[in-house]
N, C-alpha and C positions, 0 to 999 in steps of 0.2 A: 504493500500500500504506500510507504514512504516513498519508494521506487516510480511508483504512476504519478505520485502526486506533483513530486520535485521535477519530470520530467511535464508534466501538465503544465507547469506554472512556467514556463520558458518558451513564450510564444517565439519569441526572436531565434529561436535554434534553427539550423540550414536555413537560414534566407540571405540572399543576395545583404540585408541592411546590418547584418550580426555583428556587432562591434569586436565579436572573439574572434572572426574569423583569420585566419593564415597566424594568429598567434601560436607560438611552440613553446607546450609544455614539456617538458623532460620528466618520464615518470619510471623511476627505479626501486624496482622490486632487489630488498635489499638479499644479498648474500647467493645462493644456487650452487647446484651440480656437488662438487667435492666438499664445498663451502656449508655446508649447512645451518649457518650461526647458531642460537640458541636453542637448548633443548629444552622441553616445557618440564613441570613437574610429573607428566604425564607418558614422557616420552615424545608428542610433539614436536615438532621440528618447525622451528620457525621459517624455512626459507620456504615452505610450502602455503602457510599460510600470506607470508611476503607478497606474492607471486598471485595469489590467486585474490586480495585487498588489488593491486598493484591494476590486473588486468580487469576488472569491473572498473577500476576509475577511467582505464584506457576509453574504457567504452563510453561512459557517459559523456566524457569531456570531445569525446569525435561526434557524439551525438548534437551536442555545444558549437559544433563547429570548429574547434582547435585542431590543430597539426601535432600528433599526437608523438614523442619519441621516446620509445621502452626501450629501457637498456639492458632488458631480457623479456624474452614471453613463453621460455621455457625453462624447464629445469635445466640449467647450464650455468657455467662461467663464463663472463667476459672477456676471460684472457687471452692470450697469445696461445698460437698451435707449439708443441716441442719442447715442454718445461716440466722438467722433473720433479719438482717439488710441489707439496702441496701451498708454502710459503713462495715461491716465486712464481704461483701460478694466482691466489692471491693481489699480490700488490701486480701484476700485470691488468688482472681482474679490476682493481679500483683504479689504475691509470687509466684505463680503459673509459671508463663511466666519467671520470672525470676530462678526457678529450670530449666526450660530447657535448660537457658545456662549453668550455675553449673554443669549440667548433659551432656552436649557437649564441654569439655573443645577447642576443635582445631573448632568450628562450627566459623561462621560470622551474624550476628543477625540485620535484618532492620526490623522496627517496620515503618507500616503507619499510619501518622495523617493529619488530616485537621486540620488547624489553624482557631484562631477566636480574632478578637481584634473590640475594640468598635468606632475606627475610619475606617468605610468603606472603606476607601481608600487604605488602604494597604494590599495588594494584591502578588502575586507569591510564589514562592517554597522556604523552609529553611529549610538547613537539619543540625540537632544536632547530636554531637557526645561525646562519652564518655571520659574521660579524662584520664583513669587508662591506656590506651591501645594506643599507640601513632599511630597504625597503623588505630584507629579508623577517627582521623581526617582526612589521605590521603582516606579513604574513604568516606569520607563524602565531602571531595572536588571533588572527583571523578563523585560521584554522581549528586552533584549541578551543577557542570560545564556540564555535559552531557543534564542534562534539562533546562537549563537557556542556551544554545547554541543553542537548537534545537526548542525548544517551547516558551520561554521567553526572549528576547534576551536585553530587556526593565529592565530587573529584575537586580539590584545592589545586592541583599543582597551575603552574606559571610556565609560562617560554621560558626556555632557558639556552645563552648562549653557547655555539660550540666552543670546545677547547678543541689543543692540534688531536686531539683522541678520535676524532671525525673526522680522517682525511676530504672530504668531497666538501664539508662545508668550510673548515680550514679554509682551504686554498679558491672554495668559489668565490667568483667576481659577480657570477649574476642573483638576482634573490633566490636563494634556494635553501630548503627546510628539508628537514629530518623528521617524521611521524611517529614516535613509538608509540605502537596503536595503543598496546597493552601489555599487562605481565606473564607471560606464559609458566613463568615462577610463580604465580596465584592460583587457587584452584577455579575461580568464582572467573577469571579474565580467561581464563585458558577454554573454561566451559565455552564461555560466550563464543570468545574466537574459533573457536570449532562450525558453531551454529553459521551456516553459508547466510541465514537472514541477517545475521549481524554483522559479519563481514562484508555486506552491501549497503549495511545502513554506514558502516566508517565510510567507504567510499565515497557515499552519497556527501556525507558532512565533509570528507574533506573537500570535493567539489565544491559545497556548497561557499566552505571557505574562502577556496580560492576563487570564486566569481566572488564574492564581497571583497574581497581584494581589489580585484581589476578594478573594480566598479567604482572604488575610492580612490585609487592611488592615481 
């Protein structure tokens, strides 16, 4: 129902007059392939969940009219062919996603993660943003505030800026954030994340976000 509804209310999607249209989104589904990032308390694997948040936003935001660039749309790495390690296959992997912004200088770039901390309890969405790019953090507020309204209403946390611990935002020049949707360390975040309906309601709100963005900035 969030689904029809959010897409109802966008008279302006595919017409000739779209103010998003030939705008390019960068949307990175974080980790893949050998990379698995986090595991849930469940056994869950975060790069599956990544990936499948990642390509439901692809969708709406083309439905949007945007020009849409995934820096994966399957289970795989980014990296280079003929690297023996799973550490120099890796950081070739993040150099990788990270020429796609160098190479989209006017793009806007959200990377999806699930978070993982060793105290269970802490739980909801936090979204990081890069510090080179001041318009980075109105979108990163944009973003939280839409899902912590609509789905978490319980959830205190705040944007929070990258440190160098986030190569891609680190070094990005254009506004781009970091989504950690939820805790896959919680039992109660990992349930939800599981649920495909909840996994389309984050998508939706981070969209939602990022059109209050555009729309302001």
């Amino acid at each position: 129902m969030l689904y029809l509804t959010f897409m109802a209310n966008s008279s302006a999607a595919e017409t000739s007059s779209n103010p998003f249209m030939r705008k390019t989104i960068i949307v990175d589904a974080g980790h893949g392939g050998d990379d698995g990032g986090a595991i849930g308390i469940d056994g869950t694997v975060e790069k599956d969940i990544n990936l499948d948040i990642a390509l439901k936003l692809e969708k709406i935001l083309k439905f949007y009219g945007f020009n849409v660039i995934m820096t994966r749309t399957e289970d795989v790495m980014t990296c280079d062919d003929g690297l023996d390690s799973l550490r120099k296959r890796k950081v070739s992997d993040i150099h990788n996603r990270f020429d796609l912004m160098r190479k989209n200088p006017d793009a806007v770039f959200i990377s999806v993660h699930q978070n993982k901390f060793e105290d269970t309890s802490q739980h909801g969405t936090q979204v990081f943003y890069s510090g080179n790019n001041e318009k980075s953090k109105v979108l990163a507020e944009a973003i939280q505030t839409s899902i912590t309204s609509a789905v978490q209403p319980e959830n205190g946390r705040v944007v929070k800026k990258s440190g160098s611990g986030i190569y891609l935002l680190y070094h990005a020049e254009i506004p781009a954030v970091l989504v950690e949707c939820g805790f896959i360390s919680n039992p109660d975040d990992v349930k939800k994340l599981k649920d495909e309906s909840y996994r389309m309601k984050l998508a939706i709100l981070i969209a939602d976000g990022l059109l209050k963005y555009l729309r302001n900035c």
